[in-house]
N, C-alpha and C positions, 0 to 999 in steps of 0.2 A: 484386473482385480476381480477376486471372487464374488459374486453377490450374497448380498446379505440374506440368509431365508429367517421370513417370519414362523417360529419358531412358538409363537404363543397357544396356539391349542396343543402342544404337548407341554405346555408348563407340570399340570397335576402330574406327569411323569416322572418327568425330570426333582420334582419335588418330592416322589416319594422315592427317587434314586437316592437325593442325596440324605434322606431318614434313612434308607436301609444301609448306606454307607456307614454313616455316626453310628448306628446300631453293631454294624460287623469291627467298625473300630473298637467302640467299646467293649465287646465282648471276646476280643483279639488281647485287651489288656485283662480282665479279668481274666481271662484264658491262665496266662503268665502269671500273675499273681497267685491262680490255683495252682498251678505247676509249683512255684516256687515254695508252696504251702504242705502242698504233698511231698515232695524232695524231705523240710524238715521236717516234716512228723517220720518219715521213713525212716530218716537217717537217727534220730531219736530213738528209734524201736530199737535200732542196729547197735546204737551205742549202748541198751540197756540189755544186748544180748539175743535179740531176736533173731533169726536168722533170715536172710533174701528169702529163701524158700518158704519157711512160716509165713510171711509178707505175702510171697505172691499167691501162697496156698487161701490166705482170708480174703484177697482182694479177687481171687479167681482170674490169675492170670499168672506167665511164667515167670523162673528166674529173671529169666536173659531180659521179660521188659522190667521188672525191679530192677537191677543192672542199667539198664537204661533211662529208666525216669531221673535217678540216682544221678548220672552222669551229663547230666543238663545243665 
């Protein structure tokens, strides 16, 4: 059987592992949430006539990722 290693002077490590963990989860869902946020206000634009291109020409970036944010 394996020996057990005493592991207590890297506790502070291991503790700030698992805060930046919780940290990159929760910012993994806001992530998604903003995603999901930008999708409708796009498609919004689209439906009120705007075009990809308009879109991607204010946002400073191309069709093809308008096209793709869209398609998420």
């Amino acid at each position: 059987m394996a020996e057990t290693k005493d592991l207590s002077m890297h506790q502070p490590a291991f503790d700030r592992l698992r805060e930046v963990r919780e940290q990159a989860v929760q910012h993994a869902r806001l992530a998604r949430q903003f995603a999901a946020e930008r999708r409708e206000l796009m498609q919004a634009l689209i439906d009120q006539g705007v075009s990809q291109a308009d879109i991607a020409r204010e946002l400073g970036v191309t069709r093809q990722a308008i096209q793709k944010m869209l398609a998420c």
